[in-house]
N, C-alpha and C positions, 0 to 999 in steps of 0.2 A: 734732073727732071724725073715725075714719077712714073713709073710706067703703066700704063693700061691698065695689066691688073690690080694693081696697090690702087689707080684711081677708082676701079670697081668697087673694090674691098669699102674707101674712103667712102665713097656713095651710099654705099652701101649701109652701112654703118650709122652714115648721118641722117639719112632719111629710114631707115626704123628709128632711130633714139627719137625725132622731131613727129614722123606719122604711126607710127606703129609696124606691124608686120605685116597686117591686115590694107594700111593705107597703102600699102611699097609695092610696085611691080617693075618688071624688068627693064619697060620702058624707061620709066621715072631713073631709074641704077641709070641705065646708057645715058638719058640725058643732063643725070648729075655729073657722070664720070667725063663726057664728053667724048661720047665713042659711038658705033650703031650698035642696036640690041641684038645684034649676030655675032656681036664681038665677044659680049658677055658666055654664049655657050661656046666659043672657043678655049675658054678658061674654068666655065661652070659644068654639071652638066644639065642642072635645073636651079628654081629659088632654093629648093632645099638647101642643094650641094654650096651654093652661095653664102645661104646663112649660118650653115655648121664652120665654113672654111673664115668667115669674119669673124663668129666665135671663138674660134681656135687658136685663128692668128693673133686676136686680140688678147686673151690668154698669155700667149708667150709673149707678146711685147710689155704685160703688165711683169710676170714675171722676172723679165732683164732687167728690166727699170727696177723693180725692187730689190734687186739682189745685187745691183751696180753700186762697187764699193765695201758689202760687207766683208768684214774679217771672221770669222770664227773664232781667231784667237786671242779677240779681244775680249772683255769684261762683256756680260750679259746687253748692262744699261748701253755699250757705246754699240753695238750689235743696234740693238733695240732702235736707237736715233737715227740710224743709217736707217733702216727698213725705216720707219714711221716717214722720214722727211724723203725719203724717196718716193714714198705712196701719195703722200703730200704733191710734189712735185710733178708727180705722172698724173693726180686727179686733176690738178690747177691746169696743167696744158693738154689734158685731153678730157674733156668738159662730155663731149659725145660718148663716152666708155660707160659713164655713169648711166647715162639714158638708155643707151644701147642694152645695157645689163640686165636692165630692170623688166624692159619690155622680151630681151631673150628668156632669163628664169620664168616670164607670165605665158610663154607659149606653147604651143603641144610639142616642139623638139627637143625642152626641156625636159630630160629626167636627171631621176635622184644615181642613178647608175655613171650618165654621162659627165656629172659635177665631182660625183668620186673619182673617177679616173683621169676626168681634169685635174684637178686638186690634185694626184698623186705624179702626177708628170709634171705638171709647172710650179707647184708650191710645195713640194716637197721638202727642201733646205727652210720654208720657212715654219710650215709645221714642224720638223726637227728641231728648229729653233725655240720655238713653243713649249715642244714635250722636252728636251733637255731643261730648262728651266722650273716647270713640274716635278723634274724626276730629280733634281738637286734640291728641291725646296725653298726655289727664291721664290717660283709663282704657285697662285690657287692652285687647289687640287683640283683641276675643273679639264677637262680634256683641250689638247692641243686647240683643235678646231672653234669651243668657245673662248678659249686665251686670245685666239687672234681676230675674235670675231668681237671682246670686248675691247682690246686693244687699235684695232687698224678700222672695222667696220663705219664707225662712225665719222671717219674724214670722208667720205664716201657724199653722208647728206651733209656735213658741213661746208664740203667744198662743192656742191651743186649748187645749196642757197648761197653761197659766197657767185660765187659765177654769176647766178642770175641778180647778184644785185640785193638781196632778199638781207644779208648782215656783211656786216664789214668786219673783213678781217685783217689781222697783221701779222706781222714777226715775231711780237712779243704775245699777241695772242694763240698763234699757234704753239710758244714754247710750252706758255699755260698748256695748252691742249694735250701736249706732248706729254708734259710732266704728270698730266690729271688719267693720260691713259697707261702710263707706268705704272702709275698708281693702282689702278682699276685691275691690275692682274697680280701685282706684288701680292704673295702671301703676309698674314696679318699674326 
């Protein structure tokens, strides 16, 4: 079972991705989480500390998922299919991460300082993976951060419109997908 706080977080979570940040109050958290709203500042110590701590958390759980299984010492391409189909996999069963994101990056706890230092704590191994490919000549000369923003970014809205129903996707269209964002960073 999950405990309290994880169903805080969970509430949390899903009622910004569906209201906004503006529509979510503490209330609404306790009564999605299934808890009283005193429970919440046992764990929090306000919405802020709430919102940074589901950002966070969520962060590192994209992180493991995407890094679950790679080898370093494999060849670039098999590197590369491990992270894409893991991202794949973590977008498809966490549908809420995407929405969550979108409405976190649009709000005032949003800075350009905090996404740096995220990024260098939980993506790290995979920008390395980026800038080693750069720095041997397999990919564009384009910096780490757009390789992986041409490469991964876009299963982001292809798997929210897939979710809500909006295109239909499958196995063999993801490989396309896969193969078309290899492509997309391969030096030419």
């Amino acid at each position: 079972m999950v405990n309290k706080r994880e169903r805080i977080l969970n509430a949390a979570e899903h009622l910004i991705a569906h209201k906004g940040f503006q529509g979510m109050s503490m209330q609404q958290v306790a009564n999605e989480a299934n808890v009283a709203a005193g429970t919440i500042y046992r764990y929090f110590k306000d919405k802020e500390s709430l919102l940074r701590c589901v950002h966070e958390e969520r962060l590192q759980d994209v992180s493991q998922a995407l890094l679950q299984g790679v080898n370093t010492q494999q060849p670039c391409l098999a590197q590369f299919r491990v992270l894409w189909r893991n991202c794949l996999h973590y977008l498809l069963s966490n549908p809420d991460c995407l929405l969550y994101r979108v409405q976190y990056e649009a709000s005032p706890l949003f800075t350009r300082e905090e996404e740096v230092r995220m990024d260098e704590r939980y993506f790290k191994p995979v920008f390395e993976f980026f800038e080693h490919g750069r720095e041997t000549g397999l990919f564009r000369d384009l910096p780490a951060e757009l390789l992986g923003f041409l490469a991964m970014e876009n299963l982001m809205l292809l798997t929210q419109k897939h979710t809500r129903g909006c295109i239909q996707l499958s196995d063999a269209i993801f490989d396309e997908l896969m193969d078309a964002a290899w492509n997309a960073i391969l030096k030419r």
